[in-house]
TORLOMAR-492320 format. One line per 8 residues: number of its first residue (from 1); their letters; for each residue x, y, z of N, C-alpha, C, O. Coordinates in nm, 2 decimals. Atoms other than C-alpha are relative to their C-alpha. Example, Ala and Ser with C-alpha at 12.3 -4.5 7.8 and 13.67 -1.06 7.14 Angstrom:
! residues 2
1 = AS = 0.09/-0.12/0.00/1.23/-0.45/0.78/0.09/0.12/0.00/0.19/0.12/0.07 ~ -0.09/-0.11/0.00/1.37/-0.11/0.71/-0.08/0.11/0.08/-0.03/0.22/0.09
END
This chain:
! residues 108
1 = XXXXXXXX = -0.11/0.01/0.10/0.57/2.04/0.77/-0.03/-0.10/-0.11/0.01/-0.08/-0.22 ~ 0.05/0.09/0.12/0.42/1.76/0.58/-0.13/0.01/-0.09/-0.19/-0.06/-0.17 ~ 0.11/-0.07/0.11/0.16/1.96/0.41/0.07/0.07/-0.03/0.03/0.11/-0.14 ~ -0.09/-0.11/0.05/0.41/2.19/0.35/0.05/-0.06/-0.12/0.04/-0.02/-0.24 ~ -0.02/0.11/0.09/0.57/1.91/0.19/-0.07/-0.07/-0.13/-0.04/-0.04/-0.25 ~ 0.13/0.01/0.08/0.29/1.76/-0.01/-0.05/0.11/-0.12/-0.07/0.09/-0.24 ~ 0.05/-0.10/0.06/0.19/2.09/-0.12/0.11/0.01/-0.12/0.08/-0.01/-0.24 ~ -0.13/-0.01/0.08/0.56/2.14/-0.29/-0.01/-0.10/-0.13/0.00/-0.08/-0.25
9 = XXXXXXXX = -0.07/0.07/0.11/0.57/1.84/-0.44/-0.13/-0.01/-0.09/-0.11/-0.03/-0.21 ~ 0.08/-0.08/0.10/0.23/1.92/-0.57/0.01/0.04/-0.11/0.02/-0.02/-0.22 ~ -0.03/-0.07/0.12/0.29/2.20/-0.73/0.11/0.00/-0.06/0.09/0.06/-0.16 ~ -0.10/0.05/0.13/0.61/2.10/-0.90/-0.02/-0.14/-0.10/0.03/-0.16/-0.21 ~ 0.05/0.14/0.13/0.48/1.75/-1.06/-0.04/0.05/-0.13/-0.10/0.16/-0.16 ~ 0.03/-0.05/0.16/0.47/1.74/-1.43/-0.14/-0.07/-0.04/-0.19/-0.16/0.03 ~ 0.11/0.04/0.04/0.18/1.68/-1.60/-0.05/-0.16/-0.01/0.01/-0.22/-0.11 ~ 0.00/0.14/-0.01/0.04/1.30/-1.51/0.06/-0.08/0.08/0.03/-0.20/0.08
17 = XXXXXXXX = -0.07/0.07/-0.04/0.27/1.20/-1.30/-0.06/-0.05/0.15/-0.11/0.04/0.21 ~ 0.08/0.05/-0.04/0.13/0.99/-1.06/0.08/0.00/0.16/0.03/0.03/0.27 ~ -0.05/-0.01/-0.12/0.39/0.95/-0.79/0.09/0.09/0.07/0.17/0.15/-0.01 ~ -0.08/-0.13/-0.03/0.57/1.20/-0.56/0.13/-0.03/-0.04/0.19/0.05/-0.11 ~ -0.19/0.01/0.07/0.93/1.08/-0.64/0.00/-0.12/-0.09/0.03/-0.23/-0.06 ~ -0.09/0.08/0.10/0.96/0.93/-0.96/0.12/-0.06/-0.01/0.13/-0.18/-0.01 ~ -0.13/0.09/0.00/1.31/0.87/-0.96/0.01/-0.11/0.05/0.08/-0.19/-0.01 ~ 0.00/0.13/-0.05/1.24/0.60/-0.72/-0.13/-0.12/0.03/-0.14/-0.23/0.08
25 = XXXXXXXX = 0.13/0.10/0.03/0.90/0.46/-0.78/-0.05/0.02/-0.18/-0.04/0.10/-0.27 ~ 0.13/-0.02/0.10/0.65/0.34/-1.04/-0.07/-0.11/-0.02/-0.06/-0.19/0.07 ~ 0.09/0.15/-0.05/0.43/0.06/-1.10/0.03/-0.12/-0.01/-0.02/-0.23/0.03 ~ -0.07/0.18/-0.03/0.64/-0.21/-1.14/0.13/0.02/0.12/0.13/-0.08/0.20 ~ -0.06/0.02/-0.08/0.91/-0.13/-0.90/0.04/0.12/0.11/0.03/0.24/0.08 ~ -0.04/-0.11/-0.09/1.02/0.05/-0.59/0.11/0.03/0.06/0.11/-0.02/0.17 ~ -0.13/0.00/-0.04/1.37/0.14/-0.52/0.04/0.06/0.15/0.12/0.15/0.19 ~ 0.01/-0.09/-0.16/1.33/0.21/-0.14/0.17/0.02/0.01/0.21/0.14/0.01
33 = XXXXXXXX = -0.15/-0.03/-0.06/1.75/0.17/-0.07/0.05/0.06/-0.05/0.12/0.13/0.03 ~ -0.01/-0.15/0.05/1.84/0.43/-0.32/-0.09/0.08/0.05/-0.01/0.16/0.11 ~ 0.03/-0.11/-0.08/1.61/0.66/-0.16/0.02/0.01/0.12/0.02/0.13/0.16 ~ -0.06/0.03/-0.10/1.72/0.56/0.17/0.14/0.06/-0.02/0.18/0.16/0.05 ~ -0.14/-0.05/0.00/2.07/0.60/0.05/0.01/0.15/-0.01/0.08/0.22/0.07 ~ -0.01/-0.13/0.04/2.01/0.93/-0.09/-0.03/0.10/0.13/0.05/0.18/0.19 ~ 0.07/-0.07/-0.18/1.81/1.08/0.26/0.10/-0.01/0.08/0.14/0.08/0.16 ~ -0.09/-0.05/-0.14/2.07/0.98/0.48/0.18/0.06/-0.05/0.26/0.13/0.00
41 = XXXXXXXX = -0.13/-0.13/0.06/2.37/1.12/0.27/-0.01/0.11/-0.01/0.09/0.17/0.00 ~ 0.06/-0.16/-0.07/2.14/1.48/0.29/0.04/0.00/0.14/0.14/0.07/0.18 ~ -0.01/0.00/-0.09/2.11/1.40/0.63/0.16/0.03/0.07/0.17/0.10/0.16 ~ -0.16/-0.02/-0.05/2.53/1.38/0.69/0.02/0.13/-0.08/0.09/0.22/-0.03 ~ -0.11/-0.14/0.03/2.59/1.65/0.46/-0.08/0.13/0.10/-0.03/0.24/0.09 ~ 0.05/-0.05/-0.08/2.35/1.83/0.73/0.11/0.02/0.17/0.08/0.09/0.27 ~ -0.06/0.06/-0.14/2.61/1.73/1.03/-0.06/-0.06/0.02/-0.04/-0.08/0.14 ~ 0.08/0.09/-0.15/2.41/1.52/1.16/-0.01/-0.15/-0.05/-0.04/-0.21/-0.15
49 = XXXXXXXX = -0.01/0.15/0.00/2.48/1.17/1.26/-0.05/-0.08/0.04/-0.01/-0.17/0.11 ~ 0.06/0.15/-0.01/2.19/0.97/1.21/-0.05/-0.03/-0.12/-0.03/0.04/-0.21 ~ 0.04/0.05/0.12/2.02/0.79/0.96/-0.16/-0.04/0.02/-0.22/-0.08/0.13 ~ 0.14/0.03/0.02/1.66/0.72/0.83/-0.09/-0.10/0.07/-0.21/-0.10/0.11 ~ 0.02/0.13/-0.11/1.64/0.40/1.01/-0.04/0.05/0.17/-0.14/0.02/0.24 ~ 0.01/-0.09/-0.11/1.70/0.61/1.33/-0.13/0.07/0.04/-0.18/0.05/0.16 ~ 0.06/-0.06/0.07/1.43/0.85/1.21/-0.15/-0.06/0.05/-0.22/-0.01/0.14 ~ 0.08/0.07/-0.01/1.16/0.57/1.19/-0.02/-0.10/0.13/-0.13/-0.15/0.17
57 = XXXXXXXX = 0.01/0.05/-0.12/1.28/0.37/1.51/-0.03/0.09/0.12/-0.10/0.03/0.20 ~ 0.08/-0.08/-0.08/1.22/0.71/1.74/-0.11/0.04/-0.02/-0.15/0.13/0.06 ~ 0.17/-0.06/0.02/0.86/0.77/1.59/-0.03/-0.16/0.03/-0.14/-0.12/0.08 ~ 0.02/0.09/-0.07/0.80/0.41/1.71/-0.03/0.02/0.12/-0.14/0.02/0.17 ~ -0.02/0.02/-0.15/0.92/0.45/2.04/-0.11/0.16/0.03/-0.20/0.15/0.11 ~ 0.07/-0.11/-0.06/0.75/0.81/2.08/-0.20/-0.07/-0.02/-0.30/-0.09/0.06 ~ 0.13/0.08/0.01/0.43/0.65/1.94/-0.05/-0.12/0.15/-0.15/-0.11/0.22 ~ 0.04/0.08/-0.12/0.47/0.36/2.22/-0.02/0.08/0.11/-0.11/0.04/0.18
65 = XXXXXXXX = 0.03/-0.03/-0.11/0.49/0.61/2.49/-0.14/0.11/0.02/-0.18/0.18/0.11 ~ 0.12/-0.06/-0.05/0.17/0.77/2.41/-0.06/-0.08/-0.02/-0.17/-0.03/-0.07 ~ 0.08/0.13/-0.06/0.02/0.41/2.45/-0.09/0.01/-0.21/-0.21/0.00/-0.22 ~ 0.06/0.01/0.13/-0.05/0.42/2.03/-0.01/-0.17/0.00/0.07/-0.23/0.07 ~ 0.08/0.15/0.02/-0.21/0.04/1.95/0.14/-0.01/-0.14/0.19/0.06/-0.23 ~ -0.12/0.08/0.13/0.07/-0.19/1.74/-0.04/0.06/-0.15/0.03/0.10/-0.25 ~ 0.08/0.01/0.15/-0.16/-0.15/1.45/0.05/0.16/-0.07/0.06/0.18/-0.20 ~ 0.01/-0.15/0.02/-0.10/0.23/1.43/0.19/0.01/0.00/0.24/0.05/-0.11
73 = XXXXXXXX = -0.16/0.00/-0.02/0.33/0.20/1.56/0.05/-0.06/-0.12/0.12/0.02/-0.18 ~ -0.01/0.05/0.06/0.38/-0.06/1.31/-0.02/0.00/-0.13/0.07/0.02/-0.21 ~ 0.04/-0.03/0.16/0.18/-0.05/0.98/-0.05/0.12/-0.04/0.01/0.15/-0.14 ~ 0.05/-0.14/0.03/0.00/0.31/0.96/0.06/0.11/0.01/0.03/0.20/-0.07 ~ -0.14/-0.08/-0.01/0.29/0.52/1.05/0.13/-0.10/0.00/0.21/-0.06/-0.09 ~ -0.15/0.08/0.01/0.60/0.28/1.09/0.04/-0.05/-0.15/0.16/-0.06/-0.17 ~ -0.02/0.13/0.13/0.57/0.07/0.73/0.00/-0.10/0.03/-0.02/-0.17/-0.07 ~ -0.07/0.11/-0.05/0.67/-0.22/0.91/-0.15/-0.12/-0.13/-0.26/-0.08/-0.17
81 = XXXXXXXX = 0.12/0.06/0.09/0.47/-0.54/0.66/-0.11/-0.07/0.05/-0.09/-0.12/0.16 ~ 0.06/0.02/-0.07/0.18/-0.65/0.72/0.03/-0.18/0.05/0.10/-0.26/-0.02 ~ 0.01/0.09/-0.04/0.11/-0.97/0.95/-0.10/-0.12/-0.03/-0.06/-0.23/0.01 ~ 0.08/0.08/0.01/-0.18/-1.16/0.85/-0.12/0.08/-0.08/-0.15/0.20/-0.07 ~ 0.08/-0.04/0.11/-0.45/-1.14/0.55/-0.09/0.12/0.04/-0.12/0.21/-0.03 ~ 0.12/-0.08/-0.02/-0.71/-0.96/0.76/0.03/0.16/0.02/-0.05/0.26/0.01 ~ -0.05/-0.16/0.02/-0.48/-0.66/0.79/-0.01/0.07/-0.14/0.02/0.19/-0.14 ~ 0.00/-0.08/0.18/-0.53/-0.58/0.37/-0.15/-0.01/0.00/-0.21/-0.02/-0.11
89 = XXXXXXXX = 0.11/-0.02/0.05/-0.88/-0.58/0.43/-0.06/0.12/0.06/-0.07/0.13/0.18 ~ 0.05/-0.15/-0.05/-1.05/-0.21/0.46/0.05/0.11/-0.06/0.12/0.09/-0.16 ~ -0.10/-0.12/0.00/-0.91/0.13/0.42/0.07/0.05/0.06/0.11/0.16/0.05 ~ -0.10/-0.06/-0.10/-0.71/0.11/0.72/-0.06/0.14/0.08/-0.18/0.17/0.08 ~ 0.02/-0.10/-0.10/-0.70/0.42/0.94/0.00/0.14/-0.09/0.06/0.16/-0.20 ~ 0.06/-0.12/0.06/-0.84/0.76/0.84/0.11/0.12/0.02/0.21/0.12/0.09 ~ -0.13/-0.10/-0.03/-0.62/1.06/0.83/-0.09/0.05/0.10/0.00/0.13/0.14 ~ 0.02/-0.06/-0.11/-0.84/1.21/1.13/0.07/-0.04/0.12/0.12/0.03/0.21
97 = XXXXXXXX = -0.06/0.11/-0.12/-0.71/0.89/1.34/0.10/0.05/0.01/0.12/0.13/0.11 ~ -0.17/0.00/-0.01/-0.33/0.91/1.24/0.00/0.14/0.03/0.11/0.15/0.09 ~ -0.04/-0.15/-0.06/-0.34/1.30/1.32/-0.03/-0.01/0.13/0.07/0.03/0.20 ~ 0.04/0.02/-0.13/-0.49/1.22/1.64/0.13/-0.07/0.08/0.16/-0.04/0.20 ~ -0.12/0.08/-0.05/-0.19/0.99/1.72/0.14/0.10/-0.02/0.20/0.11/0.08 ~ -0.10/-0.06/0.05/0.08/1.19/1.55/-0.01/0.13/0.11/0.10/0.17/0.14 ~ 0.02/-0.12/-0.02/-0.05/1.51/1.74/0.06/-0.02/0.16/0.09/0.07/0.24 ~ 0.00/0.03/-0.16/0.03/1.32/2.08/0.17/-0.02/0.05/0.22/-0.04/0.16
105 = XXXX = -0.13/0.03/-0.04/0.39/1.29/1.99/0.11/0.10/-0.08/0.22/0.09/-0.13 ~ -0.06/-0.09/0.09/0.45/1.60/1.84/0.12/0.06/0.13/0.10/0.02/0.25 ~ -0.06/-0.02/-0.13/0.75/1.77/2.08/-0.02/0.15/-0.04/-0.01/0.20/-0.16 ~ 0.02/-0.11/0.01/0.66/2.11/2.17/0.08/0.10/0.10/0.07/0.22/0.10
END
């Protein structure tokens, strides 16, 4: 679903545009709680009564119970910020890793 995703927002970007939702990014600022707000007001006019917060605290917990490393729960899937300098150095985890993890908590 998130290549599906990706792919979409692909192919609708206008020419140059650098980030997938303009409306709420760009290089000087990032308006996460307007897009927050916006997702979980889709989400209610869906019925459904939970919210984005919700969303990101059960991909935690499913993450913990397939024994995923903090590093991966936390900053590579969760967002949560980082803790200490040595975490901004590298390129972090590879998209083979995070599939490898994601794949373990997929519900089938």
């Amino acid at each position: 679903m998130s290549l599906w995703a990706a792919n979409k927002i692909t192919e609708s970007a206008k020419e140059g545009q650098l980030y997938a939702f303009p409306r709420y990014t760009n290089r000087n600022t990032c308006n996460s709680n307007y897009a927050s707000a916006t997702l979980n007001k889709w989400i209610r006019s869906l019925g459904i009564d939970k919210t984005t917060h919700e969303l990101r605290l059960t991909m935690r917990d499913r993450l913990r119970q397939a024994n995923a490393p903090k590093s991966i729960q936390e900053d590579a899937v969760g967002g949560w910020g980082k803790e200490d300098i040595g975490d901004n150095y590298g390129f972090g985890y590879g998209l083979e890793q995070l599939k490898g993890w994601l794949d373990k908590v997929v519900l089938k």
